[in-house]
N, C-alpha and C positions, 0 to 999 in steps of 0.2 A: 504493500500500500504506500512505501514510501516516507513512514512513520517511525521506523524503528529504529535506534538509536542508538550508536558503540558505545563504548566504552568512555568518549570524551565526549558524549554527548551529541555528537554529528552523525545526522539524518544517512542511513543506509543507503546507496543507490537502492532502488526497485529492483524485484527478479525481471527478466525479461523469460517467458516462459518456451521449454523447446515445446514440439509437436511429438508425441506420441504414435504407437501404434494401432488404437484403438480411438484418439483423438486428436488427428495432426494437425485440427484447425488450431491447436493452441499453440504453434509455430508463432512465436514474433510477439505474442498476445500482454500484454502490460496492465495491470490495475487502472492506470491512468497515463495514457502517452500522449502527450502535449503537444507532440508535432501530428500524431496519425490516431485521429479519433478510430478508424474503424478497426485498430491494434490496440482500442480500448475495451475491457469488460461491460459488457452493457449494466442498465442500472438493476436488472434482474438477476445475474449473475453475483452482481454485488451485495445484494441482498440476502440472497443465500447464504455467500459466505458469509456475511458477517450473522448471521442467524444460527450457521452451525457452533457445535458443541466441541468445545476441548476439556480434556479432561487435565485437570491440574493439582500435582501433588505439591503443597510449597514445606521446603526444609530451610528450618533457621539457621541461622550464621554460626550459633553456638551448639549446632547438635553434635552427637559422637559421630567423628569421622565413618565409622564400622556403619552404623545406622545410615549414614550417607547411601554410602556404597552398596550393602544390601536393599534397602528401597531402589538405586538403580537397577539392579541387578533384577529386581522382580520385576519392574516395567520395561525394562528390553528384552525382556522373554513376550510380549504383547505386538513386536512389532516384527522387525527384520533384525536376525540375533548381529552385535556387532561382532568384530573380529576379538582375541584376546588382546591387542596392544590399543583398540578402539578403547576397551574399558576399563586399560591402563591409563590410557587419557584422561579418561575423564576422574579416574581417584588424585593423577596428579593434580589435574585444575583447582582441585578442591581443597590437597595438602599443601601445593608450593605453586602456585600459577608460574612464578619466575623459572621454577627450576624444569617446568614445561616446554616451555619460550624457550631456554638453551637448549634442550634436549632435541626441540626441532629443529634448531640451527644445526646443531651439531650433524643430525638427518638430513640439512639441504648440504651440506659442503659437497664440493663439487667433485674432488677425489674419490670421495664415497660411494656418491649417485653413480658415477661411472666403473665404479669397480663393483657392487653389488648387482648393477644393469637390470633392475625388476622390470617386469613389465607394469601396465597402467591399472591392471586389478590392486596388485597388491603394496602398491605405491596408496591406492587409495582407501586402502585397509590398515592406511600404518604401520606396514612392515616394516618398511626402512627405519619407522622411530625404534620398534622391536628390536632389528640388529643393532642400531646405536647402543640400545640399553644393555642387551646380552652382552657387550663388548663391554659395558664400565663394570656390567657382574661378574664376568668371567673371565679375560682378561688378564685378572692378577688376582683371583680368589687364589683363600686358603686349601689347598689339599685335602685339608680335612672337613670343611663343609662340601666338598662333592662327596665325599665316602657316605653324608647324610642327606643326600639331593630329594630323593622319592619324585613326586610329581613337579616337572620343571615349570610347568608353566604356573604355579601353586609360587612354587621359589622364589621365580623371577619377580612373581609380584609382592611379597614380602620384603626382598630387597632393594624392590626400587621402592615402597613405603620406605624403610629406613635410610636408605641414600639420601631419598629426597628432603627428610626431615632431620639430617644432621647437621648441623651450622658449621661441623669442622671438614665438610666433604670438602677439596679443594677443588673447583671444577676448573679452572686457569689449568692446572696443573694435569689435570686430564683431558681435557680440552686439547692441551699439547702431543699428547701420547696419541689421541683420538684421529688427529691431523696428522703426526709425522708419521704413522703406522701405513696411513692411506693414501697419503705423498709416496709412498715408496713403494706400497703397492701398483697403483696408477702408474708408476715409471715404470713399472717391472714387468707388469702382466696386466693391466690396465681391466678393460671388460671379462677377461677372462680369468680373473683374481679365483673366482668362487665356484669355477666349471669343473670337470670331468676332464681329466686327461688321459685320451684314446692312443695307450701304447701300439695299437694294431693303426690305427689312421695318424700318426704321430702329430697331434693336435688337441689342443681342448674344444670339447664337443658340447652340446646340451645347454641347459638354464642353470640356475642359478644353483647349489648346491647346500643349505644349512652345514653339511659335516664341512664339508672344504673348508667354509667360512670359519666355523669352529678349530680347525687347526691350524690354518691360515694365519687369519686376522687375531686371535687368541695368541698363538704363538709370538707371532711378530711381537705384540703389544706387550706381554711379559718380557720378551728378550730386550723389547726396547726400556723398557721399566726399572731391567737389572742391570741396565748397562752395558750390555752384551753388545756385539757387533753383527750387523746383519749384513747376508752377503747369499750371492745365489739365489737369489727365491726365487726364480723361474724356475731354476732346475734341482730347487729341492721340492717347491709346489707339483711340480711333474713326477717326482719319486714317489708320491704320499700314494698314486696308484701300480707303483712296480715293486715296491718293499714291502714284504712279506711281515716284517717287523713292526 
């Protein structure tokens, strides 16, 4: 409608609406467009909508974070279920909005996008914040919290509660680790950081791989952490499928 208002108080552009498969008049179609009445809602249509029903649960400012979260959790089982890093989303907005805000930075950097290379589903599922995050978790975890992993996706969201909500997490600091890991990947092996490497067709083949990623990007990031020197990763990335070890 043109009414709705960010964060600094400045009026939303309007949706400009697509056309469907079932109603492609709504190609082009606007609440109110100022240049092309007939890409306007008529006053019938408008009626309707503002007549229909939304159902609205309001949570106060000082409720228990948990109580948060499970009332989300009940109303997204009512619609189209989100992805698990969708609903990592939204517990972060709630505990640290800021430490949201870097987390997607950290997800736009350009080395990254290019070395992950998702396609447009899973870009718009929040994946790539997901690998971000797995990467500050796992990375340079203790040894002895994987021996007590159980359900990961349970884990992951435990520890990005606690990350988010420490004041001594250094994010500069990791922020750094996060870039140079991926700077060196990108030079190294760029889109095909996180593929399958086909000993038989002597190339990396296929999408995107989680385990790669996992020994990859996890590796580097500890090695760079310790201080270590990095050297080879093309042709040690290529070895992870000829080594039996």
């Amino acid at each position: 409608m043109g009414i709705l208002k960010d964060e600094n108080s400045n009026n939303v552009t309007p949706l400009t609406l697509s056309g469907t498969k079932y109603l492609p008049s709504l190609d082009g179609k606007m609440w109110n467009s100022p240049d092309n009445s007939s890409s306007s809602f008529t006053q019938e249509l408008r009626l309707i909508i503002k007549r229909s029903k939304i159902n609205v649960s309001i949570i106060l400012k000082e409720s228990d974070e948990t109580s948060k979260y499970d009332l989300f959790q009940r109303l997204n089982t009512g619609g189209t279920d989100l992805s698990p890093q969708e609903v990592r989303n939204c517990i972060l907005v709630m505990l640290n909005k800021e430490f949201y805000t870097w987390l997607k930075s950290l997800a736009s950097y350009p080395a990254f996008q290019e070395c992950i290379s998702l396609s447009d589903r899973p870009i718009q599922e929040s994946y790539d914040l997901e690998l971000a995050l797995r990467f500050l978790i796992f990375s340079c975890i203790d040894e002895n919290e994987l021996d007590q992993l159980g359900d990961v996706g349970i884990f992951i969201t435990e520890k990005m509660r606690i990350i988010a909500t420490n004041e001594s997490f250094d994010r500069t600091q990791w922020e750094q680790l996060f870039k140079e890991t991926f700077d060196l990947l990108q030079g190294s092996l760029s889109e095909e950081s996180f593929k399958r490497y086909s000993t038989e067709k002597t190339k990396f083949t296929g999408g995107f791989l989680l385990s790669q990623y996992e020994v990859v990007a996890y590796g580097i990031g500890y090695n760079l952490n310790a201080g270590n020197s990095i050297t080879n990763i093309r042709e040690k990335a290529k070895n992870i499928w000829s080594n039996n070890r």
